[in-house]
N, C-alpha and C positions, 0 to 999 in steps of 0.2 A: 930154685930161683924163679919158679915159676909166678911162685906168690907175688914178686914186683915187674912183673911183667904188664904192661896196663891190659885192661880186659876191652871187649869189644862195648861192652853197655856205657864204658867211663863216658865216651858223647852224648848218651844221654840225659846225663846230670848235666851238663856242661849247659845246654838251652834254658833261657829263662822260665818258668812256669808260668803259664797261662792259664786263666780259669774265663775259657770263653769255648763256644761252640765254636766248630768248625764253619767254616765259610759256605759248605755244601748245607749243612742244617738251618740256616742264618737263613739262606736261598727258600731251602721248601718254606720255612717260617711266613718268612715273608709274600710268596705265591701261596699261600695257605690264605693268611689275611687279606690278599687281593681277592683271592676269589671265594671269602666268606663275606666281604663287601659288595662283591659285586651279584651275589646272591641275594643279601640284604635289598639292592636297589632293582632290580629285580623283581623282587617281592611286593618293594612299594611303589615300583612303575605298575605292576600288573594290579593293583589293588585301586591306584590314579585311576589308569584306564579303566576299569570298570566301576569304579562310581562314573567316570565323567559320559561312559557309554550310557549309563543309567539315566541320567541330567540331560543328556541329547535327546536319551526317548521319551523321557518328562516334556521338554521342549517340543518336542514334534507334536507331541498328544494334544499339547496347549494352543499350538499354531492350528490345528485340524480345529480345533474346539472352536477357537477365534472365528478362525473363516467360517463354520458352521453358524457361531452367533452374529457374525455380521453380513450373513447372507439371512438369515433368520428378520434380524433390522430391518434389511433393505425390503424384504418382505410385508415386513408390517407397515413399513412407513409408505409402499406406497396404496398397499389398503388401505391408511388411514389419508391420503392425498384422495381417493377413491370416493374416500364416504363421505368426504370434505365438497366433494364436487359432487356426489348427488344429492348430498342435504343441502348444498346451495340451490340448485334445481328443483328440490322438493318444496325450499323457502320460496323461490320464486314462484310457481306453480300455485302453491296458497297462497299467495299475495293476490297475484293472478285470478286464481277463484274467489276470494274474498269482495275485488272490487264489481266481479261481475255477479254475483252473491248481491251485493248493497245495489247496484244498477239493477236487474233484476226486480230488487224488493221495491226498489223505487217507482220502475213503470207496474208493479202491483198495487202498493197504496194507488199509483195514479189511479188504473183502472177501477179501480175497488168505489174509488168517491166520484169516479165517470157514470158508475152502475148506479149505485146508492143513488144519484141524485136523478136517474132516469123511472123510478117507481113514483 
């Protein structure tokens, strides 16, 4: 009579069958995917940052350059304020020479036909 006696396994059949992972496997799965995302972003922060480190010292190079070329400007413009006020000076000066030049040549013809007319 052993044969109808229920067996300890008979509970076994008795639960639905499921065709899913356990809940603990489900767990890692899912902390598996967090932190192959969070590696992914990671990757692409650390790749951001260093283009954008890159872009800053592009920047920096262009702002040094800037100030370099408008300190260069300021340079030349006011050389060129410089030779603007001495070639006014130089203008004035031949003007200057010029009329005493003509004055000059004028008491010479005088003299010249004071002489002449004394032989």
């Amino acid at each position: 009579m052993r044969f109808f006696r229920r067996s300890r396994t008979r509970s076994l059949t008795a639960a639905p069958l499921e065709l899913a992972a356990p809940r603990r496997h489900r767990r890692v799965l899912v902390l598996g995917c967090v932190l192959l995302l969070i590696a992914a972003l990671a990757g692409v922060g650390s790749q951001y940052l260093q283009a954008h480190r890159e872009v800053m010292r592009r920047v920096g190079e262009l702002e040094h350059e800037n100030t370099r070329l408008r300190e260069d400007a300021d340079r030349a413009k006011l050389a060129m304020e410089v030779e603007k006020a001495t070639r006014s000076q130089l203008e004035k000066q031949i003007a200057e020479l010029n009329d005493q030049l003509d004055r000059i040549k004028g008491e010479l013809g005088f003299f010249k036909s004071q002489g002449s007319g004394r032989r």
